[in-house]
Every structure is written in C-alpha cells, then in structure tokens.
SENUFI-14056 format. One record per residue: residue in one letter; x, y, z of N, C-alpha, C, CB in turn. Coordinates in steps of 0.001 Angstrom, whole numbers, padded with zeros to 6 digits, always signed. Glycine has a CB too. Layout:
<sites>
aXYZXYZXYZXYZ;...
</sites>
This chain:
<sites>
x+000836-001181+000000+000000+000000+000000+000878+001241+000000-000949+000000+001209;x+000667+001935-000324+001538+003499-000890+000769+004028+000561+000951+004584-002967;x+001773+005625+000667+001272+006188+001710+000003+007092+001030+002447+006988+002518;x-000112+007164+000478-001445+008167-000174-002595+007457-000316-001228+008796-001691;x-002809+006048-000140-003449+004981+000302-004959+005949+001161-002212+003920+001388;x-005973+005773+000273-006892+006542+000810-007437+006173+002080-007804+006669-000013;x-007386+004686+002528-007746+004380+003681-006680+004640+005138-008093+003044+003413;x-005638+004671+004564-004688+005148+005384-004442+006696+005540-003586+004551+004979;x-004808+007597+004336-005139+008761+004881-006597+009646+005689-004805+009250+003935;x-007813+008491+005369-008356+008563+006240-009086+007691+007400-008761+009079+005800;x-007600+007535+007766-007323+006616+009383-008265+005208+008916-008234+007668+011286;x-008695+004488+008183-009725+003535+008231-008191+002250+008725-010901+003349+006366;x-007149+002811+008205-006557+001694+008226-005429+002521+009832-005775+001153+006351;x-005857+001347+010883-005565+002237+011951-006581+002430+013048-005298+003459+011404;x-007718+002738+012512-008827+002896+013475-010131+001664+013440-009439+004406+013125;x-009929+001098+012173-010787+000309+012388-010037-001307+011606-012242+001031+011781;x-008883-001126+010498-008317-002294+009935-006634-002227+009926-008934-002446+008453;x-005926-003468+010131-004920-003395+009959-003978-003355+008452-004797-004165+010694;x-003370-002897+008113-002664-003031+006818-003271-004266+005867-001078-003288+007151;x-003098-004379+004896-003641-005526+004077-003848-005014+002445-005173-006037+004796;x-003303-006153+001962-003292-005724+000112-004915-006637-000372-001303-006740-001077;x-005117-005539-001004-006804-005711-001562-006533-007162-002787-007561-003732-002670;x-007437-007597-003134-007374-008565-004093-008279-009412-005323-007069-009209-003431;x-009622-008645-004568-010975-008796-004709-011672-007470-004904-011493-009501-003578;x-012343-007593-005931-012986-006252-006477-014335-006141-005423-013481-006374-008369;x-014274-004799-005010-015145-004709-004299-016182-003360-005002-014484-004600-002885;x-017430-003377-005204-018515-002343-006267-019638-002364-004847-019367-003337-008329;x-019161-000950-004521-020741-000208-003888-021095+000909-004591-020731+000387-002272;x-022628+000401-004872-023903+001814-005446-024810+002109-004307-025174+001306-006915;x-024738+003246-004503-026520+003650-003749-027204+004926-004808-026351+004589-001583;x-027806+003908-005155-028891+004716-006056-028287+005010-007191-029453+006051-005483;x-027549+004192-008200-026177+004996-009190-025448+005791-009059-026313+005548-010118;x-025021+005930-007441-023856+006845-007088-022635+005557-006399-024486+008277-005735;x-021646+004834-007213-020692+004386-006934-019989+005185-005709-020081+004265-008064;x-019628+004484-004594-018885+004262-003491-017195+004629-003797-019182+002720-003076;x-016642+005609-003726-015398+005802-003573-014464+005931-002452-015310+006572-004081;x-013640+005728-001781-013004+006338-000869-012907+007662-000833-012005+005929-000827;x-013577+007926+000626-013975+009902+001245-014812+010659+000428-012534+011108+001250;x-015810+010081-000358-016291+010633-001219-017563+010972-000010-016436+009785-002676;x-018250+011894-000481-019517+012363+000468-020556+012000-000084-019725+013807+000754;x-021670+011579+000798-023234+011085+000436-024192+011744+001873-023329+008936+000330;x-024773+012165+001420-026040+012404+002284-026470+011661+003244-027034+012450+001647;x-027320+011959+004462-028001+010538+004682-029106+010189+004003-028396+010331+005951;x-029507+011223+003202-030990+011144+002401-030100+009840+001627-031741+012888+001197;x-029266+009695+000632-028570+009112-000293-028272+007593+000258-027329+009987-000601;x-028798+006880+001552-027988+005833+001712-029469+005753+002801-026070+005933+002155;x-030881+005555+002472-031528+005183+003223-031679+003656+003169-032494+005883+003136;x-031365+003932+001652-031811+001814+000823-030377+000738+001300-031730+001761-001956;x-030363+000028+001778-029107-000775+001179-028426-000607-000188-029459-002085+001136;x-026864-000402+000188-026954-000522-001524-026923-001495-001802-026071-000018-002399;x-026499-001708-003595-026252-002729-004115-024272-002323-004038-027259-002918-005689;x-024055-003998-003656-022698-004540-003797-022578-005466-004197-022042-004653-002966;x-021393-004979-005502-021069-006522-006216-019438-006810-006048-021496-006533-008125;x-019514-008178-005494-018062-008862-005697-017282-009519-006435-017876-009428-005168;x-016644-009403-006328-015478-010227-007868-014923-011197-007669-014148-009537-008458;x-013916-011906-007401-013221-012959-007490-013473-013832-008302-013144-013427-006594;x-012608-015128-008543-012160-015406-009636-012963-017325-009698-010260-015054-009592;x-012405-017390-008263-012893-019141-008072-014222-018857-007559-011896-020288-006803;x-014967-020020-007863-016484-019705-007386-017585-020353-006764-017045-019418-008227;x-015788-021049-005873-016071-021907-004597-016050-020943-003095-014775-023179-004536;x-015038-020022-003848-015166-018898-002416-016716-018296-002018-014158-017321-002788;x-016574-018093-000935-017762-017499-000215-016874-016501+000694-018811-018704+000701;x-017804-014850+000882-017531-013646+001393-018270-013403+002580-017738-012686+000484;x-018228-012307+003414-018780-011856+004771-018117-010382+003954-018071-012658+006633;x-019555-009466+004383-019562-008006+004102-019756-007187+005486-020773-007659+003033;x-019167-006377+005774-019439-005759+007128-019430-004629+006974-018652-006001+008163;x-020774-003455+007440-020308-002300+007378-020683-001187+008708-020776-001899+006069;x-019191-000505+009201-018962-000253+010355-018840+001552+010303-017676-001175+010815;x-019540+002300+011458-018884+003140+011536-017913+003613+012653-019562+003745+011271;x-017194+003732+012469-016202+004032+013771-016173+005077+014620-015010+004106+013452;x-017233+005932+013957-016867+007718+014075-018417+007806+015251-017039+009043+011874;x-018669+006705+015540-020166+006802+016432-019663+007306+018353-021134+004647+016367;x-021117+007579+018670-021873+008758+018396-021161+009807+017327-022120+009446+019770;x-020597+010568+017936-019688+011302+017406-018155+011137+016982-019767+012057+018079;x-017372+011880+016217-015516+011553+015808-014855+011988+016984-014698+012564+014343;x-015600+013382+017693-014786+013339+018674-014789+012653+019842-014685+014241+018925;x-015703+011831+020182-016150+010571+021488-017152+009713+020618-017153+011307+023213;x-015724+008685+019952-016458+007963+019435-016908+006328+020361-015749+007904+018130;x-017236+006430+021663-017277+005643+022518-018084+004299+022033-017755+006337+023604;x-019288+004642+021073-019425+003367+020397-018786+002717+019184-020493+003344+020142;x-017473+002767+018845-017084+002583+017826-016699+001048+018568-016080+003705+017152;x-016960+000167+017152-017282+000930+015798-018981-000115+015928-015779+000562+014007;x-019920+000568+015361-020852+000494+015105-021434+000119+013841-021065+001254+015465;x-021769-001102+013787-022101-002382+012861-023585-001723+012542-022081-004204+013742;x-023255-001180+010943-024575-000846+010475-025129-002386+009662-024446+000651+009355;x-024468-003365+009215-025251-004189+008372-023976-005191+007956-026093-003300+007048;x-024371-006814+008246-023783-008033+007744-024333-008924+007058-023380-008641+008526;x-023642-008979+006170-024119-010206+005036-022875-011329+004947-024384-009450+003238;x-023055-012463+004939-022384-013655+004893-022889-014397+003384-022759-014534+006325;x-021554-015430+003471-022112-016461+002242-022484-015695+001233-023383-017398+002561;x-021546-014936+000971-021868-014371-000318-020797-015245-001476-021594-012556-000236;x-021651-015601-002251-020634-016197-003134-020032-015239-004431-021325-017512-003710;x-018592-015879-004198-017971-014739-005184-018412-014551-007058-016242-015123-005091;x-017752-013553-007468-018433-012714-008458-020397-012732-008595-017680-013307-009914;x-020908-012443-007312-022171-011909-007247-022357-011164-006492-022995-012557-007127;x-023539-010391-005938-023468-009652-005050-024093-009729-004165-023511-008831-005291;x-024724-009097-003130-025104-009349-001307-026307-010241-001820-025691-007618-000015;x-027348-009828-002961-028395-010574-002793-028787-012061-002582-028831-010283-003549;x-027090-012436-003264-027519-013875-002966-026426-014620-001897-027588-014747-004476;x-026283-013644-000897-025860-013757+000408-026844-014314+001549-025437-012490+000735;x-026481-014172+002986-027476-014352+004017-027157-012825+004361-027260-015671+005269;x-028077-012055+005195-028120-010913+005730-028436-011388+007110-029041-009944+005067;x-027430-011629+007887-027317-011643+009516-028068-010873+010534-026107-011287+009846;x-027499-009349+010012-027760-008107+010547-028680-007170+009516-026372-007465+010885;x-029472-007011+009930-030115-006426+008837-029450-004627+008357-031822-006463+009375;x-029828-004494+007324-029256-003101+007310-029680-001504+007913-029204-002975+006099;x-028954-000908+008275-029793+000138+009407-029223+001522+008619-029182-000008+011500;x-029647+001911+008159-029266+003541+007430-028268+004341+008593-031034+004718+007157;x-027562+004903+007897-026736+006314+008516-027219+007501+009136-026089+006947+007564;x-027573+007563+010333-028047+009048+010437-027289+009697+011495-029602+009202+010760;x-025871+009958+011044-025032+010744+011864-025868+012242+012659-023751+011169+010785;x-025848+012851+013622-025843+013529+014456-024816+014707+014327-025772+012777+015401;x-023990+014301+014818-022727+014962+014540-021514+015112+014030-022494+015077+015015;x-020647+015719+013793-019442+015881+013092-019583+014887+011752-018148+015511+014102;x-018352+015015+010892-018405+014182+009648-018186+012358+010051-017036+014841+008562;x-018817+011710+009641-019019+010008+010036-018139+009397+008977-020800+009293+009887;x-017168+008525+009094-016661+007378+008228-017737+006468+008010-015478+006612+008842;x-017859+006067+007176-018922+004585+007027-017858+003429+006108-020793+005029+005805;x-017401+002526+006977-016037+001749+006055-017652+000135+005860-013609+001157+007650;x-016795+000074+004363-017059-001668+004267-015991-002069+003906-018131-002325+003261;x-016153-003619+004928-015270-004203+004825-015365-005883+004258-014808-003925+005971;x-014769-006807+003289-014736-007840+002740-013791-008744+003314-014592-007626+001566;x-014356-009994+003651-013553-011174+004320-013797-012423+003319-014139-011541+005994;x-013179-012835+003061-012952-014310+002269-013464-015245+003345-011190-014737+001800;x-014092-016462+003243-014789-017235+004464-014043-018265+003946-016555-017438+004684;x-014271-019015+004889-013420-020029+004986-014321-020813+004578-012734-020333+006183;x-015403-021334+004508-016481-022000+004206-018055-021546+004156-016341-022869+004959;x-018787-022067+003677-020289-021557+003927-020677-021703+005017-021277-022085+003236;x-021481-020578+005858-022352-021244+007328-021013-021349+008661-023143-023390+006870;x-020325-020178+008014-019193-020314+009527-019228-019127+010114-017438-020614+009289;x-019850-017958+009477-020134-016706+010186-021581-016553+010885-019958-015596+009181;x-021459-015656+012203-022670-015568+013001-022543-014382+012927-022873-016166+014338;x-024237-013666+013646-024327-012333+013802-023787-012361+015010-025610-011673+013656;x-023411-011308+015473-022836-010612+016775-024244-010487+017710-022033-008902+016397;x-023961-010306+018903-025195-010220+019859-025771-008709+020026-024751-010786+021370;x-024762-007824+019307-025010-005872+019651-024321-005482+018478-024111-004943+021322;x-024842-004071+017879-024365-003217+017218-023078-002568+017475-025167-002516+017164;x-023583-001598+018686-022731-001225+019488-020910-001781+019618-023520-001499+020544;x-020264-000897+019552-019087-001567+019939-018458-002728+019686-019118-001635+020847;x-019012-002898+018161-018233-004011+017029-016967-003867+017043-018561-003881+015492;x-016099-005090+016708-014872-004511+016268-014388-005721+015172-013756-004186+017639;x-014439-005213+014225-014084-005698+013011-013003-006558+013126-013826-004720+012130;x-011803-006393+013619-010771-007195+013723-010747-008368+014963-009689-006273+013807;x-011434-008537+015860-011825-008958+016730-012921-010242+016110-012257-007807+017535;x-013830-009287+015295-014569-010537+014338-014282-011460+013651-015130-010293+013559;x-013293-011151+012552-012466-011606+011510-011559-012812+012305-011543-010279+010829;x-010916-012750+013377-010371-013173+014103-011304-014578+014823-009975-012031+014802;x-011714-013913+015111-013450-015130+016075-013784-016037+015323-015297-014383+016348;x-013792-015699+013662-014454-016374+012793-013284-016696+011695-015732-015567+012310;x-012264-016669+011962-010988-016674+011071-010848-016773+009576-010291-017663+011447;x-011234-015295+009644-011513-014722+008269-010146-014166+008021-012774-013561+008168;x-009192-013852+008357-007652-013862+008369-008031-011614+007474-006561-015884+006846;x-007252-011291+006813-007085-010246+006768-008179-009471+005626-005723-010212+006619;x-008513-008738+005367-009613-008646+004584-009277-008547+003026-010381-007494+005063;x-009908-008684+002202-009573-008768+000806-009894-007432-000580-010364-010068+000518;x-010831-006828+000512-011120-005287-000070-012000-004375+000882-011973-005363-001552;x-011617-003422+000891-012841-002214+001693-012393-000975+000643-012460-001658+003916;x-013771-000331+001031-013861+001420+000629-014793+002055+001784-014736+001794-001141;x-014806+003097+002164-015393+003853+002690-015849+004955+002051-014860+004045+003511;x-017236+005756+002658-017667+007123+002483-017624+008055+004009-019247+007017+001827;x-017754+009472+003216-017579+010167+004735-019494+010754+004437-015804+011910+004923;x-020061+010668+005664-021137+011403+005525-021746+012350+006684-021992+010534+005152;x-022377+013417+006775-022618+014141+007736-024590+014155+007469-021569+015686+007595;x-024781+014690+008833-026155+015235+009332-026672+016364+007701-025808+016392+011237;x-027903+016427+007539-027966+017430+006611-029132+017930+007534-028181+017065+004923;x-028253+019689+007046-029195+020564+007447-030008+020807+007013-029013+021358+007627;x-031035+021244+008156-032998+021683+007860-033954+020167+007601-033268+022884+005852;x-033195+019128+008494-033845+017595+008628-034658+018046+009826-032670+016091+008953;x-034365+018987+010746-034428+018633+011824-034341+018118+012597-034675+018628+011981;x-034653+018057+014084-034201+017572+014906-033101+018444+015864-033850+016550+014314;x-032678+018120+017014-031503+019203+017938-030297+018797+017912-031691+019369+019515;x-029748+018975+017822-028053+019200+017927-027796+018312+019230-027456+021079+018193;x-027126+017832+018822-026437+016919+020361-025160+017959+020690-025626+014824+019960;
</sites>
C-alpha cells in the first residue's frame, strides 16, 4: 500500500483495519452513485441498502460483508465505535449481497454529529455457514470478528464520509 493509500489517509486503516493488500474487487452503489473512498453522500442518499457486487475469480469462495462506523456517536467521542450498520455472509464470489445471508439487517446512517466514516469491509470465508451475527451493534470490532471467525485479513474495503444534513431537523447533540 503506498502512503497516499486513501484508507490510510483517512485513518480507516488504523482505526478500524490493519494493513492488508486488496485482491478482490469490491462495487458499492446507492442509487447509481458508486462508493469511492472519502467521497460524500447524504443521509438522504444511503436510506436503501446498496447494491454490492463482488469479484473474485474461483467460485467456490464465499464472502462476509461488514459495514462499520467508527466515528459513532460522534468523531470526537467515538465511545461506540465501531458500530455495525449491516452483515451479510455467504456471499458467493463474483455476485453480489443478494444472494448472500443478511445476519444483521441493514440500518441507514443518520449521523448527528461531526463528519461520520462509514467503512465496508470484505472477508474471504473459509467455508459456507461459519459466520454468526454478533449479539449488539454497538461496539463491534471488526478485527476482533475476523479473528473469532478466522476470516484472516480482509480482501477489499472502501469507505464514504457522511454528515447530518441541514434543515432535517431535529436538535443538535
């Protein structure tokens, strides 16, 4: 990974993953707006699940999708980090979540405060039917998972940054 490494310039690698070379194509849409690293989306923009499609090559592999924000409540006390918005397992490679299991169901973004990371992250499974849901949202930790379920280092992530939009209403924390 180069230092200009977008996940490493914005801390994903560090705060929520350890170093690791990608290998597996990883495709997030929401709504025909492709998923880039630090790119900005609304929360209006990410109420649906998106669609994610995976790549790989053999098509015996099976995937686990995780997507975390770290930046919860807030970036500056992020005391629930990282916070498991949505898991899908058994995804078999070159298709996408639909013909996965969805563990965790998916829960939209509605940051509060300051700007939010929203990372996904891709694990190669070791087999079908070896990943579980977690018992809480709250205070996920991705590497801790991967580990539990020995998914060994991940094979692709991207993240978006997204904030509160003004005149939704609601009060200010």
């Amino acid at each position: 990974m180069s230092r200009l490494d977008p996940l490493i310039v914005g801390r994903v690698i560090g705060d929520v993953l350890d170093p690791f070379t990608r290998s597996v194509d990883l495709r997030v849409v929401y709504n025909n707006r492709e998923v880039t690293n630090a790119c900005a989306l609304k929360p209006s923009q990410i109420v649906m699940q998106p669609r994610v499609q995976i790549g790989g090559d053999d098509l015996r592999n099976f995937y686990t999708l995780i997507m975390v924000d770290p930046d919860a409540p807030s970036p500056s006390n992020p005391n629930l980090r990282e916070y498991l918005h949505w898991l899908v397992t058994d995804i078999p490679a070159t298709t996408d979540t639909s013909y996965g299991t969805e563990v965790v169901c998916y829960e939209s973004p509605t940051p509060s405060m300051g700007i939010h990371r929203f990372v996904f992250v891709l694990f190669r499974q070791l087999g079908r039917e070896t990943v579980y849901a977690p018992g809480w949202r709250q205070n996920f930790n991705t590497r801790d998972f991967a580990e539990l379920y020995n998914l060994g280092s991940p094979v692709a992530s991207v993240y978006f940054n997204c904030h509160r939009e003004s005149g939704t209403g609601g009060r200010r924390a």
